[in-house]
C-alpha positions as a printed Julia matrix, in Angstrom:
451×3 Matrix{Float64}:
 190.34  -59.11  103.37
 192.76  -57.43  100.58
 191.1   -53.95   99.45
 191.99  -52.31   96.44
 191.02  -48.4    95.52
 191.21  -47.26   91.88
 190.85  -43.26   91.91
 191.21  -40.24   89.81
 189.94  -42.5    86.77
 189.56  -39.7    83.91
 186.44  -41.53   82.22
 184.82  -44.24   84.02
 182.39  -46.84   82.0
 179.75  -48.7    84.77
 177.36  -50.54   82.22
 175.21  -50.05   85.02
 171.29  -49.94   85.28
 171.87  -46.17   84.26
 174.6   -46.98   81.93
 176.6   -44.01   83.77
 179.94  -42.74   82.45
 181.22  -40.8    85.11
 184.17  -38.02   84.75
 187.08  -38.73   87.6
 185.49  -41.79   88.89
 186.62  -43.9    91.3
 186.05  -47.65   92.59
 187.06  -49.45   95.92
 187.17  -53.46   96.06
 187.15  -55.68   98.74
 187.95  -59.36   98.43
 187.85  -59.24   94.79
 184.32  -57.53   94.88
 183.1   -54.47   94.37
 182.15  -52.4    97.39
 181.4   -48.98   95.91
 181.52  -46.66   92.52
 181.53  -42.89   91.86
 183.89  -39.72   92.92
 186.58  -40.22   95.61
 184.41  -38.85   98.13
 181.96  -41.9    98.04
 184.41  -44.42   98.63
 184.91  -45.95  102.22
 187.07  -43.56  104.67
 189.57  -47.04  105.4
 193.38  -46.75  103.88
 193.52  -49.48  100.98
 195.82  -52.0   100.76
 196.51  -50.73   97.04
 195.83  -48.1    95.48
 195.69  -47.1    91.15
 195.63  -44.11   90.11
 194.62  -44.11   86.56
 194.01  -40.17   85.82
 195.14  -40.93   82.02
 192.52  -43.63   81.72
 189.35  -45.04   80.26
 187.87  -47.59   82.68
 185.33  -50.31   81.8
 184.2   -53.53   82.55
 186.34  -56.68   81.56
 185.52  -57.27   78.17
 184.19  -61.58   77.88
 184.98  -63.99   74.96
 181.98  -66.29   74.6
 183.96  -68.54   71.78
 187.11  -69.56   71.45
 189.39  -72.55   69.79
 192.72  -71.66   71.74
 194.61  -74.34   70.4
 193.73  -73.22   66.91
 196.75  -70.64   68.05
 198.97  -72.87   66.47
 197.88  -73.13   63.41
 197.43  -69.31   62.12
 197.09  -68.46   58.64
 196.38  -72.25   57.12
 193.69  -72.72   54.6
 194.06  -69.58   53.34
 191.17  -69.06   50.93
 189.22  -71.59   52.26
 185.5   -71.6    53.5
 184.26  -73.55   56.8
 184.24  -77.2    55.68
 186.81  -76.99   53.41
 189.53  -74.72   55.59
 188.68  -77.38   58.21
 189.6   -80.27   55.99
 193.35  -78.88   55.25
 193.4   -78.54   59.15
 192.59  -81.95   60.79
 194.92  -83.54   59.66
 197.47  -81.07   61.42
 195.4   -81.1    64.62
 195.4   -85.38   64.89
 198.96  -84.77   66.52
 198.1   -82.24   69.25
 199.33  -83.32   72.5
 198.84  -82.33   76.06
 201.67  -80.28   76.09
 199.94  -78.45   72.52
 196.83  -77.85   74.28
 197.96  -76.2    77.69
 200.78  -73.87   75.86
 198.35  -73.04   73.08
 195.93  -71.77   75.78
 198.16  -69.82   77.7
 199.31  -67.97   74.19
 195.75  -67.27   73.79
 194.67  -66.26   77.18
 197.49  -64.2    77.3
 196.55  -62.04   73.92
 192.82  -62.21   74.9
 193.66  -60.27   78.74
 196.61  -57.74   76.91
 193.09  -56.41   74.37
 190.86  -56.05   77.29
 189.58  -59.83   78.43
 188.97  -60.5    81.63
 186.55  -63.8    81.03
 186.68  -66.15   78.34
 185.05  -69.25   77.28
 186.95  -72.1    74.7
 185.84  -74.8    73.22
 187.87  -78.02   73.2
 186.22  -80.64   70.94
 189.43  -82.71   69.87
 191.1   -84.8    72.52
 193.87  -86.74   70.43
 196.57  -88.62   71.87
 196.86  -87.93   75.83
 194.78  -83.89   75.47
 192.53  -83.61   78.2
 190.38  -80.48   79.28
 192.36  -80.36   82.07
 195.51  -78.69   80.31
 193.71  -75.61   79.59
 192.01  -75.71   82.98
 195.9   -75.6    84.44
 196.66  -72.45   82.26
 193.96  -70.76   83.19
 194.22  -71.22   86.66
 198.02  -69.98   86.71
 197.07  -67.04   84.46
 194.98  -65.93   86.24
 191.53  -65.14   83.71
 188.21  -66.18   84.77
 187.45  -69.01   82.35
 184.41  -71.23   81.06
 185.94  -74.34   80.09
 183.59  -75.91   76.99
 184.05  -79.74   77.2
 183.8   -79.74   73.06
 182.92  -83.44   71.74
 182.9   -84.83   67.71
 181.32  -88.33   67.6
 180.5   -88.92   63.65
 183.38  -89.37   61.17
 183.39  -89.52   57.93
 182.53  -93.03   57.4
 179.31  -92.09   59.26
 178.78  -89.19   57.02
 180.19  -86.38   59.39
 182.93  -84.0    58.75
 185.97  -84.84   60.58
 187.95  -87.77   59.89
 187.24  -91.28   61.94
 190.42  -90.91   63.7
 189.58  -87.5    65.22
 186.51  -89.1    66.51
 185.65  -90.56   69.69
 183.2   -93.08   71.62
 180.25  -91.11   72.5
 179.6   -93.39   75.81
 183.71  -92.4    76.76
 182.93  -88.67   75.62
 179.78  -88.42   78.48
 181.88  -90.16   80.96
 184.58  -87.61   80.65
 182.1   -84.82   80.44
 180.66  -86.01   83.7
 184.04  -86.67   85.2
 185.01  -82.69   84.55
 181.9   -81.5    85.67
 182.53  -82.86   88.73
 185.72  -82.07   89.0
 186.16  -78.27   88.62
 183.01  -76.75   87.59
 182.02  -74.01   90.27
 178.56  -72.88   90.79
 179.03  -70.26   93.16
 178.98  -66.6    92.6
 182.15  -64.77   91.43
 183.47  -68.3    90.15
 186.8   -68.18   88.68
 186.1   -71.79   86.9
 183.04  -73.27   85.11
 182.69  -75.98   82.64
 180.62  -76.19   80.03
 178.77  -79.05   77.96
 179.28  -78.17   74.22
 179.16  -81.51   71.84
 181.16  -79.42   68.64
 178.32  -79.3    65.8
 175.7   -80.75   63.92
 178.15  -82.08   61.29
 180.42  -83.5    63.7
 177.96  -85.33   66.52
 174.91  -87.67   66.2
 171.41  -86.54   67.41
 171.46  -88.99   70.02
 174.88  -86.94   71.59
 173.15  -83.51   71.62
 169.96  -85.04   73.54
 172.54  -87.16   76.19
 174.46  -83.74   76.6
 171.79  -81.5    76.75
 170.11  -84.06   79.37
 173.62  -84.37   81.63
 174.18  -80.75   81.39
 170.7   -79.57   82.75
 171.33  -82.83   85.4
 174.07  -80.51   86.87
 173.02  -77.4    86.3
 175.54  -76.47   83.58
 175.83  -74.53   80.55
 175.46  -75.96   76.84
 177.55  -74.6    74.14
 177.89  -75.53   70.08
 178.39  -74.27   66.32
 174.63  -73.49   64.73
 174.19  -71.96   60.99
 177.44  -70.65   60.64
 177.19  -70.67   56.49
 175.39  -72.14   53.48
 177.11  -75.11   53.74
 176.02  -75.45   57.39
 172.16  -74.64   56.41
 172.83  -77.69   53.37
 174.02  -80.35   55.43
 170.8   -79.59   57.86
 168.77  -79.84   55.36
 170.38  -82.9    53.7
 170.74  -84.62   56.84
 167.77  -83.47   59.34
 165.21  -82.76   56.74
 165.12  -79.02   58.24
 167.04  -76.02   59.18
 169.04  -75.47   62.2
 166.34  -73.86   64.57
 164.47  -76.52   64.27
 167.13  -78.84   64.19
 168.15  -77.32   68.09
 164.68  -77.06   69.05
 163.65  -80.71   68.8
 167.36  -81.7    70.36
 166.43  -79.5    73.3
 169.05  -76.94   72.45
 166.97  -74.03   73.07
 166.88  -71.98   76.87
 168.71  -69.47   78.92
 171.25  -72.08   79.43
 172.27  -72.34   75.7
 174.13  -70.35   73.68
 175.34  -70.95   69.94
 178.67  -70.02   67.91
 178.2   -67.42   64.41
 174.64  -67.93   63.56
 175.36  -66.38   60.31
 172.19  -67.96   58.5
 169.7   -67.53   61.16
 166.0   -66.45   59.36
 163.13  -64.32   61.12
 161.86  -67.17   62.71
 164.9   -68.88   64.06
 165.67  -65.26   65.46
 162.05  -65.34   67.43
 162.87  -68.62   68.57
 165.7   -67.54   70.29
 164.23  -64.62   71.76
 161.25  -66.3    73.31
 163.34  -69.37   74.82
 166.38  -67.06   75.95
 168.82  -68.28   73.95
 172.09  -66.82   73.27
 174.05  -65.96   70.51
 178.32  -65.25   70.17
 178.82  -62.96   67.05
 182.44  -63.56   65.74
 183.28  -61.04   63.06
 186.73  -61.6    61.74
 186.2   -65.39   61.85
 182.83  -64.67   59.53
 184.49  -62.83   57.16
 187.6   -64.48   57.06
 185.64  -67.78   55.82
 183.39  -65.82   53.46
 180.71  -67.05   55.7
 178.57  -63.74   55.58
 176.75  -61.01   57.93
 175.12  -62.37   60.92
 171.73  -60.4    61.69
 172.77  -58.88   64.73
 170.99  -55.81   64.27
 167.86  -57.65   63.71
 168.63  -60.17   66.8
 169.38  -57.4    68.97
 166.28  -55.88   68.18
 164.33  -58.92   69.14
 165.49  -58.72   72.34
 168.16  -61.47   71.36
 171.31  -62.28   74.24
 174.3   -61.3    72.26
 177.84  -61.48   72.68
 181.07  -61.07   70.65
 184.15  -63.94   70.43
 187.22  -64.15   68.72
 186.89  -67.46   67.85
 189.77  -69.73   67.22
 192.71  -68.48   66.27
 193.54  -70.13   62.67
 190.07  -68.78   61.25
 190.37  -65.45   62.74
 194.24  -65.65   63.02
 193.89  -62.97   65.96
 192.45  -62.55   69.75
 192.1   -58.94   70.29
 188.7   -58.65   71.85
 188.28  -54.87   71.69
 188.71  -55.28   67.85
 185.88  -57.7    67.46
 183.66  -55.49   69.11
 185.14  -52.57   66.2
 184.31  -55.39   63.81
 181.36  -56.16   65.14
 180.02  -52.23   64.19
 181.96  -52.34   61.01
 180.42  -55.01   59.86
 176.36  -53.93   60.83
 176.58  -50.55   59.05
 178.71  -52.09   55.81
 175.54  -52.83   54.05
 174.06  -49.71   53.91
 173.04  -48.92   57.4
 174.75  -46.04   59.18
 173.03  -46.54   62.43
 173.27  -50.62   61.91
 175.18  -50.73   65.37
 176.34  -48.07   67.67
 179.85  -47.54   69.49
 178.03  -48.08   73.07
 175.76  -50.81   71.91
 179.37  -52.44   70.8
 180.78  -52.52   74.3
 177.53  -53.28   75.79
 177.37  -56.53   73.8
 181.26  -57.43   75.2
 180.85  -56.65   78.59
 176.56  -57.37   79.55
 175.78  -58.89   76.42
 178.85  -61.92   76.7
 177.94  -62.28   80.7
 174.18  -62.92   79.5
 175.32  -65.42   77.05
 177.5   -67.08   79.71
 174.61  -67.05   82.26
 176.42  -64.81   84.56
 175.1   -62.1    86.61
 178.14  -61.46   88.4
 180.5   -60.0    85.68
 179.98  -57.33   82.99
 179.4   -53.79   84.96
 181.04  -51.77   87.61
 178.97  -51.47   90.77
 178.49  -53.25   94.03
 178.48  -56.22   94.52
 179.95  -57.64   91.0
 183.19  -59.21   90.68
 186.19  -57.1    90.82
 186.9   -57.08   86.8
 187.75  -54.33   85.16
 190.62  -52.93   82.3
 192.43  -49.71   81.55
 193.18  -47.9    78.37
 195.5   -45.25   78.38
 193.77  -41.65   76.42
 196.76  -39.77   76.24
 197.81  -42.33   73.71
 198.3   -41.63   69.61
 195.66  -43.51   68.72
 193.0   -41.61   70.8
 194.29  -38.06   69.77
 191.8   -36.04   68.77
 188.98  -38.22   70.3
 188.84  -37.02   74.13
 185.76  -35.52   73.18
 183.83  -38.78   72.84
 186.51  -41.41   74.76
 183.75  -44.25   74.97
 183.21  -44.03   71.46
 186.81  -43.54   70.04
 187.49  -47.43   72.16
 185.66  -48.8    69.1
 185.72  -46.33   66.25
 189.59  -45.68   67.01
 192.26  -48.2    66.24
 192.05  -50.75   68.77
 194.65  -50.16   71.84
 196.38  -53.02   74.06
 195.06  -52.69   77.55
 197.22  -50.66   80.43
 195.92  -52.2    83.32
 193.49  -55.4    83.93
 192.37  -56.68   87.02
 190.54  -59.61   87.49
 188.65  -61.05   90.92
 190.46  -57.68   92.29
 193.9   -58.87   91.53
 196.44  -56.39   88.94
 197.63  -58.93   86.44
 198.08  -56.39   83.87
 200.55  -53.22   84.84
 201.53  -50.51   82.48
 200.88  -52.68   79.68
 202.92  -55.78   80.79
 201.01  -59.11   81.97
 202.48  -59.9    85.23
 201.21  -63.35   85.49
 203.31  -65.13   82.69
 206.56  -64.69   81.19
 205.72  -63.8    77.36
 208.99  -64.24   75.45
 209.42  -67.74   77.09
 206.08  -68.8    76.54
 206.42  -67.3    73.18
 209.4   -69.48   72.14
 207.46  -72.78   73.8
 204.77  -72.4    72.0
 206.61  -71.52   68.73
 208.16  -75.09   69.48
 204.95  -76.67   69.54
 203.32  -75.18   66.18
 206.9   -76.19   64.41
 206.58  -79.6    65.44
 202.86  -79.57   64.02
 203.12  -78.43   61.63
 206.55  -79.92   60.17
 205.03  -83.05   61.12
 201.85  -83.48   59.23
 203.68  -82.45   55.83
């Protein structure tokens, strides 16, 4: 079995029990677990087949993405000065001529940015299959990238003629969308400790799927003991259309859909009220805070502060990339702290509370207890930021802190199930400037396209 020792690591980050940070730390990893944590003279006595020295480093936990759009990568920077419904409007009909091809580059573009900030496990949501698209495509990338991935088979059912969002053509059958869901399931999902692939049921949103889909999904998802995943209250708009359509708000629009447990977990959340926020807590539902995206659609504060204090799973994504236009990880959790303290509240949310919502908080929200802290027996994932870097002068006094208060840095090192795929900044797993021009090629012939 391939063991790894990391050593000499100038601040080490567990997110343990004890939430230790220990000064020249250490870690030694067998078979892409971990075997042991602390100083060099608690690891095992055997040579290791590799060894890091990272005595310029901050270590921590892979950072995890609980939201995602990855083929939204090709579309940055549309709909400008647009909110939610009508930013995704201007966008579908670019996104009716995504192909195969589309999907699996745009993923490995995002994947790729998402491990370079810190990522080590991401979810995405897929709820367009157009043309020949298939969940598979971003299943491929991820498997020759090498990140740990939840893949969110993403569903929209009700077009406009039915009164939904998205246009009919964008729609599909919602007997064809179960069978496909069922077929992936099967397929690749991966129960098993220290999985490198899950899939996920995760119909796209109350605007864009019947009733009847969320109950079928909800009902096949707990039949295989699988996640569920969709958009809830993400702005007023959202709340409206509940109300217009349901007759009530979106917690009790997810409660009587059976969208409410410790296998759920729901995109933004913006608009959530006191009660929604209790409802959550006492069913163990999660919640993925996305910053930029929320502000970048004018869609508001989400309550973190108050969700966290009701005891609340949260975690932080970068959602897609045309309504956040980025997919630095580390920055969202920056945002994240920003954006609790801008309305008055200087304490709102804390550097360490920040990280603790990437790392724990995202493997909560993704059901995992295998991922998220550095000690034995968890998966081997962990990244590397350099402190002897210009953006963390001054700051050695407090390096924990000065990850999120600081300007956010590109990781240095990233290894994931116990395997280097980031070295000295460069990710060894895919060749950027190629993929780079592909996917360039891709978003041209979008985008030209659909003018």
């Amino acid at each position: 079995m391939p063991t790894l020792l990391v050593k000499n690591i100038q601040m080490l980050v567990t997110m343990d029990e004890d939430r230790r940070e220990l000064r020249d730390g250490a870690l030694f990893i067998r078979d892409g677990v971990i075997e042991a944590v602390g100083q060099l003279a608690d690891m095992p006595a055997e040579m290791a087949d590799e060894v890091l020295d990272l005595r310029h480093h901050i270590v921590m936990p892979g950072l995890v993405n609980t939201h995602h759009h990855m083929f939204q990568s090709l579309t940055r920077v549309f709909g400008q000065d647009s909110e939610l419904f009508g930013w995704l409007t201007s966008l579908y009909p670019v996104w009716l001529r995504l192909r195969g091809e589309d999907i699996y580059t745009s993923a490995k573009v995002a994947m790729a940015e998402l491990m370079l900030s810190g990522c080590t496990t991401s979810s995405d949501h897929l709820y367009l299959y157009p043309n020949d698209v298939r969940l598979d495509d971003e299943i491929q990338a991820a498997q020759e990238i090498g990140i740990r991935f939840h893949a969110a088979r993403g569903s929209m059912s009700l077009g406009q003629s039915q009164g939904g969002l998205p246009p009919d053509a964008l729609v599909a059958q919602e007997d064809a969308i179960l069978t496909d869901t069922r077929r992936v399931i099967e397929q690749y999902h991966d129960p098993e400790r220290h999985a490198m692939l899950r899939v996920v049921v995760a119909p796209c949103s109350p605007f864009s799927v019947t009733r009847d889909l969320m109950r079928e999904a909800a009902a096949l998802a707990r039949s295989y003991g699988v996640s569920l995943h969709t958009h809830l209250a993400e702005n007023d708009n959202d709340i409206a259309y509940s109300h217009e359509v349901f007759g009530y708000r979106p917690g009790d629009y997810v409660q009587d859909v059976g969208w409410v447990g410790r296998d759920v977990w729901h995109a933004h959340c913006v608009k959530l009220n006191t009660e929604e926020i209790n409802l959550f807590s006492r069913t163990h539902t999660g919640v993925c805070h996305c910053p930029s995206s929320n502000m970048r659609l004018a869609s508001g504060i989400a309550p973190v502060r108050a969700m966290l204090d009701a005891r609340v799973k949260v975690g932080l994504g970068v959602d897609g990339s045309a309504s956040n236009d980025a997919g630095h990880l580390l920055n969202e959790a920056r945002q994240a702290l920003l954006l609790q303290r801008v309305g008055g509240n200087p304490a709102g949310l804390s550097a360490r509370e920040a990280l603790e919502i990437a790392t724990l908080g995202g493997a909560a929200v993704l059901n995992r207890d295998d991922i998220g802290a550095l000690k034995p027996g968890m998966s081997a994932d962990f990244v590397a930021f350099r402190l002897d870097s210009l953006g963390m002068a001054g700051a050695l006094h407090d390096p924990v802190a000065a990850l999120v208060f600081c300007s956010s840095p590109q990781v240095d090192v990233s290894v994931i199930n116990g395997r280097v795929v980031v070295r000295d900044g460069h990710l060894l797993t895919e060749d950027l400037p190629r993929l780079i021009e592909q996917h360039n090629a891709c978003a041209r012939r979008l985008i030209d396209g659909a003018e």
